[in-house]
Backbone as CSV, one residue per row, in Angstrom:
resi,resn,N_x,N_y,N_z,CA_x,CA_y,CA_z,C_x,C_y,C_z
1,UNK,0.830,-1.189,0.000,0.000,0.000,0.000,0.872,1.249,0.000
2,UNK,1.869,1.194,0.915,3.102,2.634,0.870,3.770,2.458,-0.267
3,UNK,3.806,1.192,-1.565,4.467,1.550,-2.514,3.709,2.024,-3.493
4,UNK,1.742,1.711,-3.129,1.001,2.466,-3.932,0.504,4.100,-4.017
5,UNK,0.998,4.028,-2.646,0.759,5.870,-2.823,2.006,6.095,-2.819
6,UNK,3.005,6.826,-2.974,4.421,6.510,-3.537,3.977,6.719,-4.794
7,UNK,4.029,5.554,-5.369,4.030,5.673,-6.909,3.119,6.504,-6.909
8,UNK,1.632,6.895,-6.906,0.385,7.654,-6.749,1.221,9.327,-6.279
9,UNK,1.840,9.347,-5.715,2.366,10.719,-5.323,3.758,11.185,-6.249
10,UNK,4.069,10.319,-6.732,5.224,10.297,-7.862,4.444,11.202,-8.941
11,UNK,3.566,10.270,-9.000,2.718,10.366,-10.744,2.311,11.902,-10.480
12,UNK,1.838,12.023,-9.409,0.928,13.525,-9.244,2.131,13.766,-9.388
13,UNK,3.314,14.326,-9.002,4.468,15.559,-8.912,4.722,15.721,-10.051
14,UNK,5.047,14.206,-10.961,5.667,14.154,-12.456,4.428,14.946,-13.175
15,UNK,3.084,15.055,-12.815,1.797,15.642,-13.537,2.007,16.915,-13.442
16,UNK,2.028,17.493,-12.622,2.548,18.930,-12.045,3.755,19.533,-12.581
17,UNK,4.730,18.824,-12.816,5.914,19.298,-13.735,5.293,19.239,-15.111
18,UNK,5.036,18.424,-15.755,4.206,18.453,-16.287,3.270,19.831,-17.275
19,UNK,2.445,20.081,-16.466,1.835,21.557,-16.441,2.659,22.315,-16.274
20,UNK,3.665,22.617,-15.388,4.575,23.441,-15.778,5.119,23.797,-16.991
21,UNK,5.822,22.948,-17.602,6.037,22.947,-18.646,5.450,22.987,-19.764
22,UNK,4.196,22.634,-19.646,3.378,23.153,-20.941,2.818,24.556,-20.756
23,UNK,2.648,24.648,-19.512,2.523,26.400,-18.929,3.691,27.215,-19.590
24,UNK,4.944,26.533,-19.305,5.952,27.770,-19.858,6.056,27.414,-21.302
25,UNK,6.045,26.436,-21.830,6.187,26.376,-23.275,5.082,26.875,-23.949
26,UNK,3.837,26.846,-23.481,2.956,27.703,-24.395,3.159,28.868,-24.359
27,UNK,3.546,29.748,-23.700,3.894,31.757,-23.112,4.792,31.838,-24.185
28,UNK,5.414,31.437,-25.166,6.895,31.890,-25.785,6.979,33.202,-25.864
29,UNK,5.581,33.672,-26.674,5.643,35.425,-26.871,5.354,35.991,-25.816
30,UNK,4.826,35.532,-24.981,4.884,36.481,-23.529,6.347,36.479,-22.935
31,UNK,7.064,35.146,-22.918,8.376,35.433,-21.859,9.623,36.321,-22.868
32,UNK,9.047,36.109,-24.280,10.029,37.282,-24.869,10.095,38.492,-24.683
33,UNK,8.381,39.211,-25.209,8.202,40.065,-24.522,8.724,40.808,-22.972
34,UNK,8.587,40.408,-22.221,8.769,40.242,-21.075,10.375,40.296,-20.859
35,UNK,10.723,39.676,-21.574,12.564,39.496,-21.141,13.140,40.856,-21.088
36,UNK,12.328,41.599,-21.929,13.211,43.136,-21.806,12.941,44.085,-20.957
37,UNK,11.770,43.722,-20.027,11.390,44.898,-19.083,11.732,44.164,-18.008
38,UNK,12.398,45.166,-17.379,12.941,45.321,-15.885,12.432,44.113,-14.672
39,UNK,13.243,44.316,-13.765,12.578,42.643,-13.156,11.629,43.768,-12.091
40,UNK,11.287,44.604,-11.439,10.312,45.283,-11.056,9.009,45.266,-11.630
41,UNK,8.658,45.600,-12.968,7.878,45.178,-13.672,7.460,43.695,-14.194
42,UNK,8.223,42.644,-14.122,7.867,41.946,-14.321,6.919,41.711,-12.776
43,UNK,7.822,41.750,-11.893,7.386,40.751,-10.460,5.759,41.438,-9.909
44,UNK,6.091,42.611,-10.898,4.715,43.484,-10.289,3.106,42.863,-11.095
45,UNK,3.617,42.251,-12.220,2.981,41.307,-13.133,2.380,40.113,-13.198
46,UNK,3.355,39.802,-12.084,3.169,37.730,-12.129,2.063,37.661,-11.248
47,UNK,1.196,37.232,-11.208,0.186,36.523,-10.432,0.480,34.990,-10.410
48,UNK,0.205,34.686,-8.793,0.467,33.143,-8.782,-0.865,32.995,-7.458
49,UNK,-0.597,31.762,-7.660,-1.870,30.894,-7.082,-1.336,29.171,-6.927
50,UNK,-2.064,29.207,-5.663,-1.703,27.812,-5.530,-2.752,26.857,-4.759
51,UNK,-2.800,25.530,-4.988,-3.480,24.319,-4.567,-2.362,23.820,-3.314
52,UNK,-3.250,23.452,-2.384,-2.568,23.041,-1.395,-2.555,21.235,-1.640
53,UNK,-2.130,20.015,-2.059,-2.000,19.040,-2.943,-2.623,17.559,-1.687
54,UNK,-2.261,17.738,-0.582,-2.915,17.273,0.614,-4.200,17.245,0.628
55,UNK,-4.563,18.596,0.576,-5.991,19.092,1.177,-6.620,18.915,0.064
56,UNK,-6.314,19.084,-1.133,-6.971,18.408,-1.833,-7.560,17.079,-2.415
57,UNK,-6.239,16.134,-2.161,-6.829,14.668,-1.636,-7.328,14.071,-0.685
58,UNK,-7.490,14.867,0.475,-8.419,14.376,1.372,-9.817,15.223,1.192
59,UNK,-9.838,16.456,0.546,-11.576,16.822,0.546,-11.927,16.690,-0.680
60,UNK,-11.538,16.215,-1.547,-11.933,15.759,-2.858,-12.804,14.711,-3.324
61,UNK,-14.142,14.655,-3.129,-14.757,13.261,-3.431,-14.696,12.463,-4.373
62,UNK,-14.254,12.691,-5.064,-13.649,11.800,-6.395,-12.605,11.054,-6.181
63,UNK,-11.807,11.643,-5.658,-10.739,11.358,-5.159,-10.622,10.288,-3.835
64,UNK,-11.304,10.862,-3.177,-11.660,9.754,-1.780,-12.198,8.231,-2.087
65,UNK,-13.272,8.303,-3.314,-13.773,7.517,-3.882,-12.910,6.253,-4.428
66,UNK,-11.815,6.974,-5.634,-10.883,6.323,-6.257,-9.700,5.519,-5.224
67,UNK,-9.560,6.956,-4.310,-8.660,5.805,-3.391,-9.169,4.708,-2.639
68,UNK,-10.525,4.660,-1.961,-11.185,3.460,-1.538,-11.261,2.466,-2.677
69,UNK,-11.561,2.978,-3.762,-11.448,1.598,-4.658,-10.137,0.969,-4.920
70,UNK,-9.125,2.011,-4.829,-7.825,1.221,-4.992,-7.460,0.526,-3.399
71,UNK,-7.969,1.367,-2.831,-7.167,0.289,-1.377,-7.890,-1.155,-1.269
72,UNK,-9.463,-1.257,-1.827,-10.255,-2.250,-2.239,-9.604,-3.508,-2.925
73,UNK,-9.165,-2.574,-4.331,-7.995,-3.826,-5.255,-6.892,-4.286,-4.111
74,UNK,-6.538,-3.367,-3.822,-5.113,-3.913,-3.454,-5.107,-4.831,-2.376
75,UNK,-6.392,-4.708,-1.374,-7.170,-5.959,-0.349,-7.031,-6.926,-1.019
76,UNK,-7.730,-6.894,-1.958,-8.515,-8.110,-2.553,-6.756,-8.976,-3.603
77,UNK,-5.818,-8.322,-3.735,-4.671,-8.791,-4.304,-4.270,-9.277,-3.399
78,UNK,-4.085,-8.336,-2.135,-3.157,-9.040,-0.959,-3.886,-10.750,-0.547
79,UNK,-5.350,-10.268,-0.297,-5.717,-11.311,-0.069,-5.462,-13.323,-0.781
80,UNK,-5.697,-12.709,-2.121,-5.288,-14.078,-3.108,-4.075,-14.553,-3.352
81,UNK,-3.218,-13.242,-2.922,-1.588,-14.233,-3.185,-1.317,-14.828,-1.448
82,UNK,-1.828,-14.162,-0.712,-1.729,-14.900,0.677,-1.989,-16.225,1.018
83,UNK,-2.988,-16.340,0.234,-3.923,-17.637,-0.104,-3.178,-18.344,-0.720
84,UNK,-2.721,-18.120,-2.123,-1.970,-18.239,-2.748,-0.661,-19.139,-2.138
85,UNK,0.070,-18.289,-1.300,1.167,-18.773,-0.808,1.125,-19.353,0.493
86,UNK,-0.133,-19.860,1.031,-0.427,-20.788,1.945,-0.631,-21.926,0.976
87,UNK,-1.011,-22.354,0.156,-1.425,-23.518,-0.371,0.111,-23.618,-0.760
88,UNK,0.942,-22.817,-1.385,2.598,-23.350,-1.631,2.954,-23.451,-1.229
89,UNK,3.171,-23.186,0.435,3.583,-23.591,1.796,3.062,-25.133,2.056
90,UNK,1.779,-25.301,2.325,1.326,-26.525,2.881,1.787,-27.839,1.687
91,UNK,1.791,-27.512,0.598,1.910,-28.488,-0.274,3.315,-29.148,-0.496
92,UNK,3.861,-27.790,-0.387,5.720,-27.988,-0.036,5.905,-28.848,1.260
93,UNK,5.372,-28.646,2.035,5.722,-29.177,3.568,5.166,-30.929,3.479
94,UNK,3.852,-30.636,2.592,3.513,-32.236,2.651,4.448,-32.822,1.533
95,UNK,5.137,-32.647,0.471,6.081,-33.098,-0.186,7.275,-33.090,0.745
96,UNK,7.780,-32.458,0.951,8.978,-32.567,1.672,8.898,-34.070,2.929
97,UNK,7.709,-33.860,3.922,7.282,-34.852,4.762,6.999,-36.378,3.706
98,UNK,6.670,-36.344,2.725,6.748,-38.009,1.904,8.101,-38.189,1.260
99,UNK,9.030,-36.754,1.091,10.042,-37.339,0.267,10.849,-38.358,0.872
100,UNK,11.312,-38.481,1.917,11.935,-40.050,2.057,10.949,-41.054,1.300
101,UNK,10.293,-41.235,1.511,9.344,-42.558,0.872,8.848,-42.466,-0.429
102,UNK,9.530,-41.171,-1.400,9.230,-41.038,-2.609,10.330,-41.778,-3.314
103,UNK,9.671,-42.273,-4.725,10.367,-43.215,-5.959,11.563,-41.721,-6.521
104,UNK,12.284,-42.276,-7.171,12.918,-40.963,-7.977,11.635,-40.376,-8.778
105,UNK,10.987,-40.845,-9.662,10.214,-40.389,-10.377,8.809,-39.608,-9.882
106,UNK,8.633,-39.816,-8.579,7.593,-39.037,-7.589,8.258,-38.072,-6.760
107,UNK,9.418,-37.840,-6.971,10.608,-36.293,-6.213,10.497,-35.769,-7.403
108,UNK,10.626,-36.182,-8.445,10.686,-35.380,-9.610,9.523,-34.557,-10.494
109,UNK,8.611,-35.286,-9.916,7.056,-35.019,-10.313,6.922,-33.847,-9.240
110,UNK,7.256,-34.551,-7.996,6.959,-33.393,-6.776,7.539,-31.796,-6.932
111,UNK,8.745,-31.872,-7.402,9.647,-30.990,-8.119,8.955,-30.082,-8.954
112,UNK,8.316,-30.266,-9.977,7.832,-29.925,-10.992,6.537,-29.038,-10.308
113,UNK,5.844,-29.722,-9.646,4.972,-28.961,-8.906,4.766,-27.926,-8.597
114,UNK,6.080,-27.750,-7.318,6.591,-26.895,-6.667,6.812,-25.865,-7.454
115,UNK,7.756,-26.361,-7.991,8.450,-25.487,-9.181,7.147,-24.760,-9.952
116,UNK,6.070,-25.176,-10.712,5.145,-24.360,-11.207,3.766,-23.884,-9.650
117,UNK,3.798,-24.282,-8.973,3.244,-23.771,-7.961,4.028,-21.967,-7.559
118,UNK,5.123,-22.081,-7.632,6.116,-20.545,-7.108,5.856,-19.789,-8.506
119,UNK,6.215,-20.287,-9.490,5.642,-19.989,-10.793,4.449,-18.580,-11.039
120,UNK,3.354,-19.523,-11.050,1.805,-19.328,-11.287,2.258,-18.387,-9.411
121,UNK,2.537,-18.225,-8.480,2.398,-17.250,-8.017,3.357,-16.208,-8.406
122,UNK,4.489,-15.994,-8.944,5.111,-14.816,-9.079,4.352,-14.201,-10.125
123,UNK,3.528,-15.555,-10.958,3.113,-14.297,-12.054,1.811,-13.946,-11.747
124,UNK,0.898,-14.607,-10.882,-0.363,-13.590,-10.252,0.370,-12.511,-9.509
125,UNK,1.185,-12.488,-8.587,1.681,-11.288,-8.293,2.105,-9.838,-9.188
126,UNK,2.986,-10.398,-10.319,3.085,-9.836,-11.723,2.115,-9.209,-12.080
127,UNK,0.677,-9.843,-12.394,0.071,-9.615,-12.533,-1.280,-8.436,-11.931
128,UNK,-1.238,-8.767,-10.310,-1.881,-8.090,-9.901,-0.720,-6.678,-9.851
129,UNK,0.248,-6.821,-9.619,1.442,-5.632,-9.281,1.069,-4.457,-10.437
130,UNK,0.628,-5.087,-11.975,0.576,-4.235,-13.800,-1.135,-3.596,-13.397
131,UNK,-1.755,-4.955,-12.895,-3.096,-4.242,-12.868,-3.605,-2.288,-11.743
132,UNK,-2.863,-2.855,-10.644,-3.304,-1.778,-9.577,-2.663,-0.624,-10.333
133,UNK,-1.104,-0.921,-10.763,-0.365,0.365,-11.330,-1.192,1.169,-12.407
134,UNK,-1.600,0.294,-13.293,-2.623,0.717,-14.496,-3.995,1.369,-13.741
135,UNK,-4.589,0.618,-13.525,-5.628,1.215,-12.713,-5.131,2.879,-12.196
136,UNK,-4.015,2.701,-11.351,-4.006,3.659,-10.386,-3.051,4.821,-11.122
137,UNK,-2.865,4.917,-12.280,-2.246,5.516,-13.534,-3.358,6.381,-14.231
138,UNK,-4.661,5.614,-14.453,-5.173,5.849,-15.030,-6.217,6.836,-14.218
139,UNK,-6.711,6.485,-13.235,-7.299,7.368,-12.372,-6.194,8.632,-11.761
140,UNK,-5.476,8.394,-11.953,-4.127,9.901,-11.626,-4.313,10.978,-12.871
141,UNK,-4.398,10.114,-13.790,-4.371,11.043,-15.039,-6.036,11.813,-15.313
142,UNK,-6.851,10.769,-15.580,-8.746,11.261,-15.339,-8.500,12.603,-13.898
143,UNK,-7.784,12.350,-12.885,-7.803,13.622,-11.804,-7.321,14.527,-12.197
144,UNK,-5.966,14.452,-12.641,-5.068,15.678,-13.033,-6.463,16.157,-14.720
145,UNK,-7.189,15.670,-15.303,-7.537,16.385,-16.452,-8.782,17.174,-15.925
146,UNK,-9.035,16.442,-14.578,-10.524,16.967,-14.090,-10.046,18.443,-13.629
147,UNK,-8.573,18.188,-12.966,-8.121,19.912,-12.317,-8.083,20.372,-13.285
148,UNK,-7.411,19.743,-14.400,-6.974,21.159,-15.464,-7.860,21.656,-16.026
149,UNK,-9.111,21.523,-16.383,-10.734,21.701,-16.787,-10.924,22.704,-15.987
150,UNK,-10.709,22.277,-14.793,-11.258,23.275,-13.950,-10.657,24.306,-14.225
151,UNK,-9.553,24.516,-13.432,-8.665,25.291,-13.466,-8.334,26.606,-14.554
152,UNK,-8.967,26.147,-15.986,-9.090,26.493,-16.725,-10.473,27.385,-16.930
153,UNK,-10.820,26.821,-16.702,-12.499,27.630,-16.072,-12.602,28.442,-15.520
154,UNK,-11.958,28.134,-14.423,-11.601,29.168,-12.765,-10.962,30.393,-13.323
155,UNK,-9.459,30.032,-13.904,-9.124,31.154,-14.584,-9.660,31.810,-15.593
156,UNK,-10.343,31.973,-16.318,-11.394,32.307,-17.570,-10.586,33.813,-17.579
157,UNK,-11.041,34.521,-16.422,-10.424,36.122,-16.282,-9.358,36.084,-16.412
158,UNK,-8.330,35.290,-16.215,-6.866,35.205,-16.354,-6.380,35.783,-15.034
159,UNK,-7.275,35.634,-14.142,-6.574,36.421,-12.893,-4.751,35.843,-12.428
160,UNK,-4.535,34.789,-12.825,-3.798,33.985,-12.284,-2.558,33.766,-13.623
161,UNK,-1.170,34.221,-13.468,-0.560,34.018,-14.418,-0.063,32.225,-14.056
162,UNK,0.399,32.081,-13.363,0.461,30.456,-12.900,-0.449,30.448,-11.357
163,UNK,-0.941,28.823,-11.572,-1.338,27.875,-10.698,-0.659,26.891,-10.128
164,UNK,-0.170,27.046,-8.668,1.116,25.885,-8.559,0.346,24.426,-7.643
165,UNK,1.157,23.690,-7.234,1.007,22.444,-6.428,1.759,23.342,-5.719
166,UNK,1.136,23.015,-4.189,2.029,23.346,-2.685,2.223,21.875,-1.994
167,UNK,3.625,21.447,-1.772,3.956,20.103,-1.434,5.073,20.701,-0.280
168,UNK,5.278,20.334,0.422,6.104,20.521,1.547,7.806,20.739,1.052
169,UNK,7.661,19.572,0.813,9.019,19.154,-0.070,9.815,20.165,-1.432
170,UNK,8.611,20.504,-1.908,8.681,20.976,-3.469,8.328,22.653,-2.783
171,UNK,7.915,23.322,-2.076,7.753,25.034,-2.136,7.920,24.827,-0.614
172,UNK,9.083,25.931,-0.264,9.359,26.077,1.061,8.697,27.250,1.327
173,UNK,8.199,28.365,0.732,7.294,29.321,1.658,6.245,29.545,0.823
174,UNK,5.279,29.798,1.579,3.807,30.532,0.885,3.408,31.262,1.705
175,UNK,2.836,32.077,0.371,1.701,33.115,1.201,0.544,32.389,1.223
176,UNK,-0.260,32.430,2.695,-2.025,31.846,2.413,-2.647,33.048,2.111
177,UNK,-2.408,34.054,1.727,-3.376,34.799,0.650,-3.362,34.610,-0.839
178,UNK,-2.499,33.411,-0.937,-2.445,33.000,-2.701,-2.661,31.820,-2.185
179,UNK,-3.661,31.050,-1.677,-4.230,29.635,-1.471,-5.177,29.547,-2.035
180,UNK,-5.823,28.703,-3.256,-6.915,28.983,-3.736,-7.489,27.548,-3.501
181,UNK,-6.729,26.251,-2.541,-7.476,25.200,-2.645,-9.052,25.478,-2.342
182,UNK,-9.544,26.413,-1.490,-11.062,25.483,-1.150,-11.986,26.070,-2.340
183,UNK,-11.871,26.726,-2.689,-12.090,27.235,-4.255,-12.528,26.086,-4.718
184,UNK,-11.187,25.751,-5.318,-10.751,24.356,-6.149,-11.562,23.068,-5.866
185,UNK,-11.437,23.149,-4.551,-11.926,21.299,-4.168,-13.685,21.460,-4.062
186,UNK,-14.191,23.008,-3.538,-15.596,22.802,-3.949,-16.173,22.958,-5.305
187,UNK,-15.329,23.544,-6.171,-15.133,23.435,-7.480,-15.456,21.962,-7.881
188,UNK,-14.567,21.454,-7.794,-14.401,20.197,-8.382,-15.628,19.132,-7.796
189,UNK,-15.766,19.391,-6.522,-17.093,18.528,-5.934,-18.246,18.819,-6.642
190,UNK,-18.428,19.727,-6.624,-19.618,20.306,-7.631,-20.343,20.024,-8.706
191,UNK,-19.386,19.988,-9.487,-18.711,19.034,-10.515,-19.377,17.939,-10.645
192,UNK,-18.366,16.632,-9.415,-18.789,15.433,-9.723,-19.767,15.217,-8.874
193,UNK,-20.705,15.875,-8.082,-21.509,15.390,-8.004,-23.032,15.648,-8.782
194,UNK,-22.409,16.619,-9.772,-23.815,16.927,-10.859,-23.220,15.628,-12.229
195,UNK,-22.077,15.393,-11.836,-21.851,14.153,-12.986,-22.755,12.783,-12.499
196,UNK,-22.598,12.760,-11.040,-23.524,11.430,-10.902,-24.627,11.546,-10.781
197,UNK,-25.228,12.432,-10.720,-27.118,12.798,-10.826,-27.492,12.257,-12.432
């Protein structure tokens, strides 16, 4: 589960760079413009705004939603390879307990077993490991397009020359008079809950 949010908090940062970069690569004629007037004028210019990236995954119902369904999968994975690797346990132990009294050709059979018993579990593991990632890839990306919709909306006036992610790690100071999460997250609730009506 800590390597699924992890990866899940990866994906969001890499999403966020992301927007950055298509933020600054679309401006070309603005940051040219711009390059020649004074850095006073510029700074007097920039409007910024920011999402607090926390608070938005915990008051986000979409979001709350998606993560119960993924912690759901990832139950229901843990659960079957557990299972899984109790039956390769017990079966190993009862082979091992007959091998004195096994023929060569019934160690070797037993062998084979084993051997595709560890098998058929590394690759349900494999398997469930591609599914949650996909899944949980795919619902990262459907979120990040639901903000940028918004976001895009929100700004209509252009009040806002950038919109950032606030992550602890990633912006060491803010102003909370450029916090625009609760905006945002009742924004976005709004949203999905006129999508499920």
């Amino acid at each position: 589960m800590k390597n699924i949010l992890l990866a899940s908090n990866i994906i969001l940062l890499a999403l966020v760079g992301y927007l950055y970069y298509l933020h600054f690569s679309s401006d070309k004629k603005t940051a040219v413009r711009t390059s020649h007037v004074t850095d006073s004028t510029v700074q007097a210019k920039v409007r910024v705004a920011y999402i607090d990236l926390d608070s938005l995954q915990n008051n986000y119902d979409l979001y709350k939603k998606i993560k119960a369904e993924s912690d759901q999968k990832q139950q229901t994975a843990a659960n079957e390879i557990t299972a899984m690797q109790a039956r390769y346990q017990t079966r190993a132990v009862e082979l091992q307990k007959k091998g004195a009294t096994m023929t060569q050709q019934e160690q070797s059979e037993a062998m084979k077993e084993i051997n595709q018993m560890q098998q058929n579990l590394q690759d349900k593991k494999q398997k469930w490991d591609n599914e949650l990632y996909d899944y949980n890839s795919k619902m990262k990306e459907d979120i990040l397009k639901r903000l940028q919709d918004f976001l895009k909306e929100y700004n209509q006036d252009s009040k806002y020359d950038y919109i950032l992610s606030y992550e602890p790690a990633f912006m060491f100071y803010k102003d909370s008079t450029l916090n625009i999460t609760k905006d945002v997250i009742v924004g976005l609730n709004e949203r999905y809950s006129n999508e499920k009506k």
